[in-house]
N, C-alpha and C positions, 0 to 999 in steps of 0.2 A: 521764439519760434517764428521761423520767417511765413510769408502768408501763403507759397508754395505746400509747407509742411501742413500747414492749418488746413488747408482745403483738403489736403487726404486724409487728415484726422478728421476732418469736421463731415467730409463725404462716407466715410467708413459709417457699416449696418453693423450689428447695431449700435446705438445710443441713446443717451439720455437727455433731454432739456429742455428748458424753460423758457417762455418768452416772457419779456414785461413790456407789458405799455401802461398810458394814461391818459385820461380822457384832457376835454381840455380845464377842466379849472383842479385838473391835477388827483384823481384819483385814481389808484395803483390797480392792474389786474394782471397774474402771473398765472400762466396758462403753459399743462404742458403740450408740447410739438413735437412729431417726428418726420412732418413732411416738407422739410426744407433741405434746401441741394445748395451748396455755391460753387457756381457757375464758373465763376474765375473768382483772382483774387481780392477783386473788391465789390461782388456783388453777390447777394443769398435771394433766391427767391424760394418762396411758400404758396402752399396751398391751404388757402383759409374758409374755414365756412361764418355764418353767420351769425355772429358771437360777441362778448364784449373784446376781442382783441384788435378785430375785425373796425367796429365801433369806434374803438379808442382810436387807431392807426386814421381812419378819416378826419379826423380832430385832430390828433396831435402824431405826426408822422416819426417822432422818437421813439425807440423800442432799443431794449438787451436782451440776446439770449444767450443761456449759460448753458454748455455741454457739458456732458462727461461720460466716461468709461470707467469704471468705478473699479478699484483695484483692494487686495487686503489691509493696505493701510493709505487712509483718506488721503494724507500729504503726497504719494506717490499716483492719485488719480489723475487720470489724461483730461484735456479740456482746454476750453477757453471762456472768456466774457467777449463779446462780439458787442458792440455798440454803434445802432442803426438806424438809418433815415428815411424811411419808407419814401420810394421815388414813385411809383406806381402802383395804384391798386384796378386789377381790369378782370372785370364783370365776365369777360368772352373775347376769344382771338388766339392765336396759336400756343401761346404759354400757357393760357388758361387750360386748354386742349390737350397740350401735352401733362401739364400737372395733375390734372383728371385723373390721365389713361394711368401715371405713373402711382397714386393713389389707392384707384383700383386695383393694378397688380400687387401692390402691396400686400393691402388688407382690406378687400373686397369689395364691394357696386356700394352697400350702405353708404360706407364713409365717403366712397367717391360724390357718390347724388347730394351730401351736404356738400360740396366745394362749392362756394360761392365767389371766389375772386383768387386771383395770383396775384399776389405781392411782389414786388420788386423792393430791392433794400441794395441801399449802397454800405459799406460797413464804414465807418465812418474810423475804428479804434479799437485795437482786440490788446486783449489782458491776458496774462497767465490766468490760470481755473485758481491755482493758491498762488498769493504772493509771499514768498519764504522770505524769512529777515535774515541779511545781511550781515 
């Protein structure tokens, strides 16, 4: 899938997925997300509140997330594995502001008032969702 297709797969409501990160002397935490957008085709950015993903990402700026659209049979599920660099995490400033507001509309002021940072993530390396044998 070229990264064209991915962003309108990956930008398509709704979905499913998973982030992972790890802190730094390597312990795992897999957290799910539905507030992340990519922007173009090699950047995702999120709206994160203040959590062990959050935590992790300041430590070790390494992260995957796995999508999907879940279909009647798993091998025909939509998706990818996204594998990430976190470039930026900012506290307040226009991303942060817009990811807010877009939060909010979502799914309400609660989840919004926990956003504590916009992430920026460069994708470093995207996978098929299944890798089918040849």
């Amino acid at each position: 899938m070229d990264r064209k297709q991915l962003m309108e797969q990956f930008n398509r409501q709704p979905r499913l997925g998973t982030l992972a990160t790890s802190d730094g002397k390597g312990a795992v935490n897999n957290a799910f997300f539905s507030a992340l957008n990519m922007i173009d085709e090699n950047t995702l950015v999120m709206a994160c509140g203040e959590n062990h993903s959050l935590a992790n990402l300041r430590l070790n700026p390494k992260a995957a997330f796995v999508f999907f659209e879940p279909a009647a049979n798993p091998m025909e599920w939509k998706g990818a594995r996204l594998y990430l660099n976190a470039l930026k995490i900012e506290p307040n400033g226009p991303l942060f502001d817009q990811l807010v507001a877009t939060v909010r509309q979502m799914v309400g002021d609660e989840p919004a008032d926990h956003v504590k940072a916009a992430v920026t993530f460069h994708i470093e390396e995207t996978r098929p969702l299944v890798d089918h044998a040849h």
